[in-house]
C-alpha positions as CSV (number, residue, x, y, z in Angstrom):
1,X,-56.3,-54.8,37.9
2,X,-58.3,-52.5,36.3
3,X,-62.2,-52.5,35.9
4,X,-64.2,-50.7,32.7
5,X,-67.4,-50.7,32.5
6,X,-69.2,-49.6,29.2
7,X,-72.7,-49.1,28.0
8,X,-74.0,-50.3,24.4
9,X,-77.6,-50.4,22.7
10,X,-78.7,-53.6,23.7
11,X,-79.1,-54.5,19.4
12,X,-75.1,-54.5,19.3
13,X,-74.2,-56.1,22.6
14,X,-73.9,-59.9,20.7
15,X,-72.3,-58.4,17.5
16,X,-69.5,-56.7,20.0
17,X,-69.0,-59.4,21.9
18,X,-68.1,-61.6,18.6
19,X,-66.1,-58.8,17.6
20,X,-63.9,-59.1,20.9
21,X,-63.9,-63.2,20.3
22,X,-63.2,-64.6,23.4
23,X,-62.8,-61.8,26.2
24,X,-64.3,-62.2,29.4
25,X,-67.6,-59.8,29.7
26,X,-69.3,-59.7,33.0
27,X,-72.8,-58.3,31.9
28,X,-74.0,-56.2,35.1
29,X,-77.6,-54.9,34.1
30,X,-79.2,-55.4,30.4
31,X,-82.7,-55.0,28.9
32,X,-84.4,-54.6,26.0
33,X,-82.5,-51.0,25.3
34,X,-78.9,-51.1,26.6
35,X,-76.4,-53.3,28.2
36,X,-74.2,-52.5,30.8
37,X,-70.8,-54.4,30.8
38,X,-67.4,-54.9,32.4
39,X,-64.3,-55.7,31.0
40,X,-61.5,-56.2,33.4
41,X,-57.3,-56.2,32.5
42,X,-54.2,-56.2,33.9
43,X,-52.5,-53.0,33.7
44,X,-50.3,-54.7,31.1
45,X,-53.1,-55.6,29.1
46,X,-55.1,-52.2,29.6
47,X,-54.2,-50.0,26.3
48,X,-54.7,-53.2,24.5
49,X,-58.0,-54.0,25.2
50,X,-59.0,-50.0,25.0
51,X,-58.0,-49.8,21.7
52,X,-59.8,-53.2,20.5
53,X,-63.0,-51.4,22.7
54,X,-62.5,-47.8,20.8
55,X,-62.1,-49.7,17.6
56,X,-65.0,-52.1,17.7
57,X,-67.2,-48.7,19.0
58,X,-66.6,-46.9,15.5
59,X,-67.4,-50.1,13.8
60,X,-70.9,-50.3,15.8
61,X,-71.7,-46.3,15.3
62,X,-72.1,-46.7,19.2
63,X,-70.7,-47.5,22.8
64,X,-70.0,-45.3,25.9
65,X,-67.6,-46.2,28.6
66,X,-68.9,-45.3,31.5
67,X,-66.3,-46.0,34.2
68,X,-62.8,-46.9,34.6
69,X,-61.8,-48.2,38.3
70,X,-58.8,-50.1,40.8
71,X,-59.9,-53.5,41.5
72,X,-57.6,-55.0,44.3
73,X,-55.8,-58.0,42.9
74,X,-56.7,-60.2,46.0
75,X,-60.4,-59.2,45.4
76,X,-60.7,-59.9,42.0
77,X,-58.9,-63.2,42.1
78,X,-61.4,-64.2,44.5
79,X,-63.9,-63.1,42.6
80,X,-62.6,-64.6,39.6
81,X,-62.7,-68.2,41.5
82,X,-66.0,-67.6,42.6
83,X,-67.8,-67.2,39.5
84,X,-65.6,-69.5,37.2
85,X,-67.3,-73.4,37.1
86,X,-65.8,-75.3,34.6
87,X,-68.0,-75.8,31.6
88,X,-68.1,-79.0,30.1
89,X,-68.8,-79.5,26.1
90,X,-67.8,-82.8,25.1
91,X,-65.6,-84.2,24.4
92,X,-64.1,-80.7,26.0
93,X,-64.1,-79.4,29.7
94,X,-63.0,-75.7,30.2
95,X,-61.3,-75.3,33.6
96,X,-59.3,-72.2,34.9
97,X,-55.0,-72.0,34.8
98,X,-55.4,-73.1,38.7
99,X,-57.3,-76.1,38.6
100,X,-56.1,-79.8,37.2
101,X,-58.3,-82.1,35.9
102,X,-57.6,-85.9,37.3
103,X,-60.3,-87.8,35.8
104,X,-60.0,-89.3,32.2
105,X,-63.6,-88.4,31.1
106,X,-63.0,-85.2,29.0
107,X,-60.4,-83.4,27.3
108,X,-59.7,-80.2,29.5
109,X,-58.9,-76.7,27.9
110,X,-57.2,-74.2,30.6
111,X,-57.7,-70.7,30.4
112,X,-56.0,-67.9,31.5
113,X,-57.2,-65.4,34.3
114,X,-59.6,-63.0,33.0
115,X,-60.5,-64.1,29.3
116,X,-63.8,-65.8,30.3
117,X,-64.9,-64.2,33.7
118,X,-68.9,-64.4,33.9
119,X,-69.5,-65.5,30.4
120,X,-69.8,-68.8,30.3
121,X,-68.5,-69.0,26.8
122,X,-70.3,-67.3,24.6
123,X,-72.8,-69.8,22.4
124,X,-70.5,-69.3,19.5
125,X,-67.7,-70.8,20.7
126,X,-69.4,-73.2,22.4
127,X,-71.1,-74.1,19.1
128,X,-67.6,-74.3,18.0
129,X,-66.2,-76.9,19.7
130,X,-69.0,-79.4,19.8
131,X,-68.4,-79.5,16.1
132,X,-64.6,-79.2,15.9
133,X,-64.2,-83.0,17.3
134,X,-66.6,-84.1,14.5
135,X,-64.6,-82.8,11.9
136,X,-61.0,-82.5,12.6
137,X,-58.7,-85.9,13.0
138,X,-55.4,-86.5,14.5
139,X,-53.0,-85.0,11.8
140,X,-55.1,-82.5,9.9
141,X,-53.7,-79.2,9.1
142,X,-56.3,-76.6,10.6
143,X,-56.5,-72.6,10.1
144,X,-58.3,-70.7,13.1
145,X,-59.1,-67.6,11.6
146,X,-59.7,-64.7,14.0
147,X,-58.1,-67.2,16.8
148,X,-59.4,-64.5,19.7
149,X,-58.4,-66.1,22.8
150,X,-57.2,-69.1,21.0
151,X,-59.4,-71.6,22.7
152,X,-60.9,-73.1,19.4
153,X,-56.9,-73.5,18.3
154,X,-56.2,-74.9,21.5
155,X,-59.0,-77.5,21.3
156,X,-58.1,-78.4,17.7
157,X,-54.4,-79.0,18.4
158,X,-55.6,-81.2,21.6
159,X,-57.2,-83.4,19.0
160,X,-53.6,-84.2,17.5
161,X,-53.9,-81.5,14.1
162,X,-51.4,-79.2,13.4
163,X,-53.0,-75.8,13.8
164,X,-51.8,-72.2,12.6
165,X,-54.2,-69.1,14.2
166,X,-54.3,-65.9,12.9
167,X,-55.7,-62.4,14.8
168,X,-55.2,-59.1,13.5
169,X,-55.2,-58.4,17.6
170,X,-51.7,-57.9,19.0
171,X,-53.5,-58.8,22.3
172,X,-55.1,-61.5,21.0
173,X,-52.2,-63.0,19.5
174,X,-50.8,-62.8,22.7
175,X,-53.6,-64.9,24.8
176,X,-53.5,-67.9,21.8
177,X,-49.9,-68.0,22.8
178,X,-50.0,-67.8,26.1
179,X,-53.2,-70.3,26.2
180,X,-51.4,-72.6,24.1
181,X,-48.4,-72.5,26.4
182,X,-50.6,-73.0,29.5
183,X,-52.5,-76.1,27.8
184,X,-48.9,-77.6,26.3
185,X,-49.7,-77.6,23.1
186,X,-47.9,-76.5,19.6
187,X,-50.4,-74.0,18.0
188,X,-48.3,-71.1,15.5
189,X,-50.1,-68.2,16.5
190,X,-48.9,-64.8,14.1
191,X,-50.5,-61.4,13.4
192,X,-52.2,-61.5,10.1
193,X,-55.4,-60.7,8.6
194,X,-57.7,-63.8,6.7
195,X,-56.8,-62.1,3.5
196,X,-53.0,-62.4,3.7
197,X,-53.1,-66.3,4.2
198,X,-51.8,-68.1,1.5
199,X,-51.6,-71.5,2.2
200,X,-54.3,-74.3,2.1
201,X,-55.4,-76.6,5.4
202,X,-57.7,-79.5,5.6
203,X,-59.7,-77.7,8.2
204,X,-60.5,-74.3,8.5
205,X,-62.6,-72.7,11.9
206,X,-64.2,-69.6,11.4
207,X,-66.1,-68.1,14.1
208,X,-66.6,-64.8,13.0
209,X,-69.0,-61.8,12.6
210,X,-71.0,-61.1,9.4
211,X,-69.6,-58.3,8.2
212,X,-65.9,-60.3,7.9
213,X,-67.8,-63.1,6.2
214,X,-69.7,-60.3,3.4
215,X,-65.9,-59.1,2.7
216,X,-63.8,-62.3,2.9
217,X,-65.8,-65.3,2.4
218,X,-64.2,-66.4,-0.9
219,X,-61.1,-66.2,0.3
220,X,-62.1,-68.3,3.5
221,X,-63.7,-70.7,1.6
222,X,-60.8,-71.2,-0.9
223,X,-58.8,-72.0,2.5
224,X,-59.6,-75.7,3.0
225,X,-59.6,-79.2,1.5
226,X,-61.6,-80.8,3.7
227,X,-64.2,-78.8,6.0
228,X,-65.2,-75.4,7.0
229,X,-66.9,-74.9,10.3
230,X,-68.3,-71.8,10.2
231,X,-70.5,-69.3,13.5
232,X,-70.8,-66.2,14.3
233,X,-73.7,-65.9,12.6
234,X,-76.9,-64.4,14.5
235,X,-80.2,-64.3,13.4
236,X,-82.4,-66.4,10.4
237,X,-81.5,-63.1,8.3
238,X,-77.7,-63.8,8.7
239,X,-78.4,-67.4,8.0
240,X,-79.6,-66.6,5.1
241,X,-77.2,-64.4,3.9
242,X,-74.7,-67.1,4.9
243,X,-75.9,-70.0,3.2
244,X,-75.9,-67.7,-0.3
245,X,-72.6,-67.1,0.1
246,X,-71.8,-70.6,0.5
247,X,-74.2,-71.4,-2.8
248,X,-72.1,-69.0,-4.8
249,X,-69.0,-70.5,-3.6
250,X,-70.5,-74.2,-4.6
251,X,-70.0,-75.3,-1.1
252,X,-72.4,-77.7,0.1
253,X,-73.8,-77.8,3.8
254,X,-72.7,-80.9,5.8
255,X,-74.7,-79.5,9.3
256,X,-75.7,-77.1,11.0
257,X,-76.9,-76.2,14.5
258,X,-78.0,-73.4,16.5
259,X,-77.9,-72.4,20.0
260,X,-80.4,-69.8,21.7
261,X,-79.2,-67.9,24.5
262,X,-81.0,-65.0,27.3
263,X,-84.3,-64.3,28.1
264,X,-85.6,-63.3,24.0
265,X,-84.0,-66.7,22.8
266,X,-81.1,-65.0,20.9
267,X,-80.6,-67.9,18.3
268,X,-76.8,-68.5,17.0
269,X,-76.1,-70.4,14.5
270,X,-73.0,-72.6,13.2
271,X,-72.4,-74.4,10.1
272,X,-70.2,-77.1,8.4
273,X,-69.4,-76.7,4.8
274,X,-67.8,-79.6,2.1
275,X,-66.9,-78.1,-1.7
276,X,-69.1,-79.9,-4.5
């Protein structure tokens, strides 16, 4: 197991860790000027996740890594099962692989070893699936675009729809699977940007960052028949700038909520869509 640990102005830490959708971060030190961060991968995963750091880095204009270490597997898996509590978000629980859920309560989502180590979930995705069992039924055909880990796909096709996730990510395509597999469900997860979709769904998830939204939003929003549920989206400005799209697109806003998060009340916002 291997341990990187990177540095990034404090201003891009929440845009990068959209950008990674759904990758464990542990955040060691952070203030109002940088934050310090560790990713951690199995050696199979390790030029995979590099490459999605590098790439994300040139995006931003910034990012250092500042160390690269061994972790002892026996170490980290304690670690691991130390810090992971399973997070409920109704009607959804998120456990770990190890653990099975006996009561009837919630629906649990299982997640593989390292994808959501001292996060939490990040209020995105956690804005996410408090709206997905609101607008997705038993039988809908649902599109998760930029599936990430594939936890939003997972909790769709746990709800009965029939759900196709897309990641430009060879890694990430390979964690929807394998988090599919692990929570015996059917999700079809491929390798293909938004843009080269070309069938419709009743339901379309998008938790994206901005800048995906400024290039492909008419094409995500020509994507569904029924809903679009929409976060991602940090900020009043990038409301804003949302919700114009979504006028010019003649979409009309069915909700919307927000979720703050750290000590400066970061403020997240998602967003449900209907056409006119």
């Amino acid at each position: 197991m291997k341990k990187l640990i990177y540095s990034l102005p404090a201003p891009l830490f929440e845009i990068f860790v959209v950008e990674l959708n759904g990758y464990g971060i542990e955040v060691m030190n952070r203030d109002s000027r940088e934050v310090v961060f560790a990713l951690y991968a199995q050696e199979e995963e390790l030029e995979g996740l590099r490459s999605a750091v590098k790439e994300i880095f040139e995006e931003l204009g910034a990012g250092t890594l500042i160390l690269e270490e061994e972790i002892p597997e026996e170490n980290w898996e304690e670690k691991w099962k130390e810090n992971f509590k399973p997070i409920e978000i109704p009607p959804f629980i998120i456990i770990p692989e190890w653990e099975v859920y006996t009561e009837d309560r919630l629906i649990p989502i299982k997640l593989k070893v390292g994808m959501a180590f001292g996060t939490g979930l990040h209020p995105t995705t956690q804005i996410m699936l408090s709206l997905i069992p609101e607008f997705v039924q038993k039988g809908d055909t649902v599109l998760d675009a930029g599936t990430g880990s594939g936890i939003l796909a997972v909790a769709a096709a746990k709800l009965g729809a029939d759900v196709y996730a897309v990641d430009i990510q060879d890694e990430a395509v390979k964690e929807c699977t394998e988090n599919a597999w692990e929570n015996e469900v059917k999700v079809r997860c491929e390798k293909k940007a938004v843009s080269e979709v070309k069938d419709k769904f009743d339901v379309v998830l998008a938790n994206l960052q901005i800048d995906i939204f400024r290039n492909d939003f008419p094409k995500i929003s020509s994507l569904f028949n029924k809903y679009l549920i929409i976060s991602g989206i940090y900020s009043d400005r990038e409301k804003k700038e949302l919700l114009s799209m979504a006028e010019k697109e003649n979409l009309h806003l069915v909700k919307e909520i927000s979720k703050t998060e750290g000590a400066e009340r970061e403020r997240w916002y998602g967003f449900v869509f209907k056409h006119k």
